[in-house]
C-alpha positions in Angstrom: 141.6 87.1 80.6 140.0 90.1 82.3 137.6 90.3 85.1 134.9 92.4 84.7 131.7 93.4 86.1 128.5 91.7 84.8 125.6 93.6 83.5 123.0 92.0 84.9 124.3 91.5 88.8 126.1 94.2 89.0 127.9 93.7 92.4 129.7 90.3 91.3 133.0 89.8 89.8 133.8 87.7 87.0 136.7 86.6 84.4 135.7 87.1 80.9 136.7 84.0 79.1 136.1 85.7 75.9 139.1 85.7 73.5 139.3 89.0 71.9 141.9 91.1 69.8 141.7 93.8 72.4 141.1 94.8 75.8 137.8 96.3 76.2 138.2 100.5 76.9 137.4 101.5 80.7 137.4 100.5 83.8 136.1 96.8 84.0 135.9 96.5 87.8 133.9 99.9 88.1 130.8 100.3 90.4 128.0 99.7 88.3 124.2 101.4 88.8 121.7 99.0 89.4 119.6 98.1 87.0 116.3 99.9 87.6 112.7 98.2 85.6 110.5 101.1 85.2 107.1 100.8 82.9 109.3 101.3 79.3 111.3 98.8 80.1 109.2 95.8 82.0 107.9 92.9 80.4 104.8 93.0 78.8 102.8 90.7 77.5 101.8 86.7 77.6 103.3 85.2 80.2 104.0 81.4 79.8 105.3 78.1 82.1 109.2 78.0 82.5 109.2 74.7 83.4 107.4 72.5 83.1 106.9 74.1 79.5 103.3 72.8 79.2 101.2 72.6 82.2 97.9 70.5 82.6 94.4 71.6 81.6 93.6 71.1 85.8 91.2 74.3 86.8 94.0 74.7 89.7 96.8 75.2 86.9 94.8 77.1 84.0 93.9 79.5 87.4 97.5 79.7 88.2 98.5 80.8 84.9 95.7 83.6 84.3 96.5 85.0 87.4 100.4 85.0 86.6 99.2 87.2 83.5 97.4 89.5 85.9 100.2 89.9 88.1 102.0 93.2 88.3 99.9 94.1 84.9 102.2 92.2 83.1 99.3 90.9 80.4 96.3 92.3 82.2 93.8 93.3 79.2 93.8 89.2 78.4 94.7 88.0 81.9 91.9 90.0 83.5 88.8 88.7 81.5 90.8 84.9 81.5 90.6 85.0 84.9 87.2 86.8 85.4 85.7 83.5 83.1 87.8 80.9 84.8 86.5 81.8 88.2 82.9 82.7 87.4 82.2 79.1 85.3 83.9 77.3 87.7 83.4 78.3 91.1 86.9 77.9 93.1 87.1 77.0 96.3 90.0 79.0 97.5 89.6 82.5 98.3 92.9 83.8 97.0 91.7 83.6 93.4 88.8 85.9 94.2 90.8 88.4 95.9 93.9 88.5 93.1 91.5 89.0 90.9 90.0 91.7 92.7 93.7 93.3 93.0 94.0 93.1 89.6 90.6 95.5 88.8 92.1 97.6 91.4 95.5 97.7 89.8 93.6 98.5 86.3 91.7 101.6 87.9 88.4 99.7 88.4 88.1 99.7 91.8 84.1 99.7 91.3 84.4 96.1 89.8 86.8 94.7 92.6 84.2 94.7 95.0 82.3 91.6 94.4 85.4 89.7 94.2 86.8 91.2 97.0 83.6 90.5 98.5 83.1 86.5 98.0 87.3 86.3 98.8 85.9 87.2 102.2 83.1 85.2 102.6 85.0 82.5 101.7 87.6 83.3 103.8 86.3 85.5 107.0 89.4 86.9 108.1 90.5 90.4 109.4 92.7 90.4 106.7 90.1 89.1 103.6 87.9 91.9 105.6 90.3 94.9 105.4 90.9 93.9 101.8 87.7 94.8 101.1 86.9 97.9 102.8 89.6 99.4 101.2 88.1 98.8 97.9 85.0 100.1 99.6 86.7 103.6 100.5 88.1 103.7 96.9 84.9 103.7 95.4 83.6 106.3 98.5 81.1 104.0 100.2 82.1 105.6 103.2 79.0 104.2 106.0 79.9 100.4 104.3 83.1 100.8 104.9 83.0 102.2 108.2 80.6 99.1 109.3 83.3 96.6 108.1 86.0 98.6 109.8 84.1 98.5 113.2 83.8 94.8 112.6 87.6 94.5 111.6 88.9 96.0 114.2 86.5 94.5 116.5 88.6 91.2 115.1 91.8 92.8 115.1 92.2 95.8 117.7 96.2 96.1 117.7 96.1 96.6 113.7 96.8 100.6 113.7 96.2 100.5 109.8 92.7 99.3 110.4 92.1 102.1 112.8 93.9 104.4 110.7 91.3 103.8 107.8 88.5 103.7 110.0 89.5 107.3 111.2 89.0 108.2 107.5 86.0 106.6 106.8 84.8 108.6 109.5 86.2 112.1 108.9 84.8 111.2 105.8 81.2 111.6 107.0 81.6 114.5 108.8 82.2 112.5 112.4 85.1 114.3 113.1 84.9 112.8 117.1 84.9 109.2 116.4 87.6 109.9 113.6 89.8 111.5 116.0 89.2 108.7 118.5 90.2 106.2 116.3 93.3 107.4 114.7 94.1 108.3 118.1 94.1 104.7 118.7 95.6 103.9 115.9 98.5 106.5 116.4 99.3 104.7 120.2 99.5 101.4 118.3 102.3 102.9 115.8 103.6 106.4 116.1 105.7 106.2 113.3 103.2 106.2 110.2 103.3 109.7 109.0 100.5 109.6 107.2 98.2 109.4 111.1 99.7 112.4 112.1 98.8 113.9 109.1 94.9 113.5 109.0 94.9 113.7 112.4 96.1 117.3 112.1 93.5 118.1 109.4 90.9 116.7 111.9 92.0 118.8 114.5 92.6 122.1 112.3 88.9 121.5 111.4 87.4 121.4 114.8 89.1 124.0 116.3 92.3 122.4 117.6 95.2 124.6 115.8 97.5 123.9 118.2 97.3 120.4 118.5 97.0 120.0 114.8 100.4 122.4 114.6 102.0 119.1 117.1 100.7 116.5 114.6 102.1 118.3 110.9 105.2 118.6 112.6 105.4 114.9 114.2 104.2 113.7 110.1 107.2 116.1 108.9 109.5 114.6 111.6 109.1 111.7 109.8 108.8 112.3 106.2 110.0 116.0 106.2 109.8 116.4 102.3 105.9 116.3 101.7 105.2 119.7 100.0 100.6 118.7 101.1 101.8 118.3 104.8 104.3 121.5 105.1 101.1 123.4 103.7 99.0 121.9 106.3 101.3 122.9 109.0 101.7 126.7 107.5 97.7 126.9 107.4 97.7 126.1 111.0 100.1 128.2 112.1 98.5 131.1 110.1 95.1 130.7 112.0 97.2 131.1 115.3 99.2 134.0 113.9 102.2 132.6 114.2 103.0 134.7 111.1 106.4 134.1 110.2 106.4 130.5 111.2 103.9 130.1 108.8 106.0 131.7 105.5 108.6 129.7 106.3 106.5 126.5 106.1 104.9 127.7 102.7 107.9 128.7 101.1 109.6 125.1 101.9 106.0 123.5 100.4 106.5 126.0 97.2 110.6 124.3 97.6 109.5 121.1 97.4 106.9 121.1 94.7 107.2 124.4 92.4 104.1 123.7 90.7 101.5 123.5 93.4 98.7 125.9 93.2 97.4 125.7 96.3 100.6 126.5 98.4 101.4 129.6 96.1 98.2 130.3 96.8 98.4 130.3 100.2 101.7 131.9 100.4 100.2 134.8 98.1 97.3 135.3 100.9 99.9 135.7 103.5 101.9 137.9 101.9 98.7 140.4 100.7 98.0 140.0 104.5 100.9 141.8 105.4 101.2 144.0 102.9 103.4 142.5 100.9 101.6 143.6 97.5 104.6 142.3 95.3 105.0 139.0 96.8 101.6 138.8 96.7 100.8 139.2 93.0 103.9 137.0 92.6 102.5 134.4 94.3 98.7 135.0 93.5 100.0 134.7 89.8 101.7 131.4 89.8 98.7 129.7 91.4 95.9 130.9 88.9 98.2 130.6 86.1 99.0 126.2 87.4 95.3 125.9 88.5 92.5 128.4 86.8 89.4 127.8 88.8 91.1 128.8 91.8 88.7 131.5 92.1 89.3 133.1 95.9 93.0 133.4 94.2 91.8 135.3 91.6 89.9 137.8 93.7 92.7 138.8 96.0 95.5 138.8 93.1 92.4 141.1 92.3 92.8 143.1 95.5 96.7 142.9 95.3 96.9 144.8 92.0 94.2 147.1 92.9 96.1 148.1 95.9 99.6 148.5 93.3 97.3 150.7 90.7 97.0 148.0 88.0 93.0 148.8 88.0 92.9 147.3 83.9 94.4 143.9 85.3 93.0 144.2 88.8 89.6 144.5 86.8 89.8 141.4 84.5 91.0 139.0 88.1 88.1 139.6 89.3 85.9 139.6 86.0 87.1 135.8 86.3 86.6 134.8 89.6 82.7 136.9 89.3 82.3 134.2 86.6 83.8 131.1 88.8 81.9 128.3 90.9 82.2 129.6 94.1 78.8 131.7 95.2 80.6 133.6 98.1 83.9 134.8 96.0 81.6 135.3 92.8 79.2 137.8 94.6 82.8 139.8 96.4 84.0 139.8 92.7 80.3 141.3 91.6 80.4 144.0 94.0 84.1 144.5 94.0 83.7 145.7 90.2 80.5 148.0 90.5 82.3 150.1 92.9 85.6 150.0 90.5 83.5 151.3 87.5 
């Protein structure tokens, strides 16, 4: 009787008590992959008791098993409105049915439609963490001032959460309060160094009020971390291009074009920098790529414009910037105007 891997626990051993003709072909005792559930191949659909096989018609259990069809999405078009009726005939006392129900709009892309749930979980249950739970759903929808007055409360309650801070910051960089949001993920970034993500805005805060160089130290601590993030290496190149740190900069946006081929805004980027130092061929290159992934990228289409002006393609330099005079933005679209009455 051969041992064999199983299928479904893949790092245990086991004899095959099955009597067969012949020896199944490979390598029995091979290293199997574990088995990865992805959305094809998870359950969906009506979850039901195990054990016991029938529970009671009790408001606690009926509650119990909407929410299990809610959870992870698993049934969540029925589970959803089961739940919704369940709580608002009957009133629950407990918060947690309030607030998993208010996950599951979240988790179905209605964040709008969490918020009263998320909402009575909390006043039900006045924690910091009830609290945070909501103003989360609050910066989803973009209510930025009421989540920034549950924040100051929340972290008023909590002070050595860093992810409370850390939202807080945003709420307020959100606004345009560029001081308090650096104070507070400031604060939040002395509480826990190691979240990426603070560094990160941070840096954008910084970049935007005139700090390059300290924004420079923050994209580089958030790429310490997690060096693979194509958004943060295009940070980082931005804010060594305003310092004219030049070639630090290309190096930064050709890792960001690296990491994620089709995003406009770093071939962008990369294609201004180039133009910038007369690299006309690198620059259309570039300038190319990014208007062909993203169209309306309209101050892209006026220097590829200028690029192939420069390189005596007047017929294609001429229909760049026919597009961009015909974009969104009021300061490229008036360049483009007068850019083509002097060309014809």
């Amino acid at each position: 009787m051969p041992k064999r891997r199983t299928d479904d626990a893949v790092h245990i051993v086991m004899t095959d008590h099955f009597i067969a003709r012949n020896r199944p072909a490979g390598d029995l005792l091979a290293e199997k992959p574990e088995p990865i559930e992805s959305p094809t191949t998870a359950y969906h659909g009506k979850v039901v008791p195990y054990y016991p096989a029938q529970l009671s018609n009790s408001l606690e259990d009926q509650l119990v098993i909407a929410l299990a069809q809610v959870t992870d999405q698993t049934n969540s078009q029925d589970g959803l409105s089961r739940l919704r009726d369940l709580i608002d005939r009957n009133h629950p006392k407990d918060a947690i049915f309030y607030a998993d129900l208010a996950e599951a709009y979240l988790s179905s892309g209605d964040a709008a439609a969490s918020i009263p749930y998320f909402e009575e979980a909390a006043r039900r249950d006045p924690s910091a963490f009830r609290h945070f739970e909501l103003e989360k759903a609050l910066i989803e929808v973009r209510r930025w001032p009421d989540a920034e007055r549950g924040l100051l409360s929340t972290v008023a309650q909590e002070p050595s959460d860093p992810r409370i801070w850390a939202k807080l910051g945003w709420a307020q960089w959100q606004q345009n309060k560029a001081a308090e949001a650096k104070v507070s993920l400031q604060k939040a970034i002395g509480l826990d160094g190691e979240i990426p993500e603070l560094h990160n805005i941070l840096g954008l805060v910084l970049l935007e009020t005139g700090d390059p160089k300290g924004s420079v130290e923050e994209f580089r601590e958030a790429l310490r971390i997690r060096p693979a993030i194509a958004e943060w290496r295009l940070n980082l190149a931005r804010a060594l291009a305003s310092q004219n740190r030049a070639q630090e900069a290309l190096y930064q946006f050709q890792e960001s074009v690296r990491l994620k081929p089709d995003f406009a805004d770093a071939h962008a980027g990369y294609g201004h920098l180039l133009a910038s130092r007369g690299d006309l061929s690198g620059a259309v290159r570039e300038l190319t790529a990014a208007t062909q992934l993203r169209w309306n990228l309209w101050r892209a289409h006026y220097e590829l414009a200028m690029a192939l002006e420069k390189k005596g393609n007047i017929k294609s330099a001429a229909y760049e910037l026919t597009v961009a005079a015909g974009g969104f933005d009021p300061s490229v679209r008036a360049e483009a105007i007068q850019a083509l009455s002097k060309m014809r």
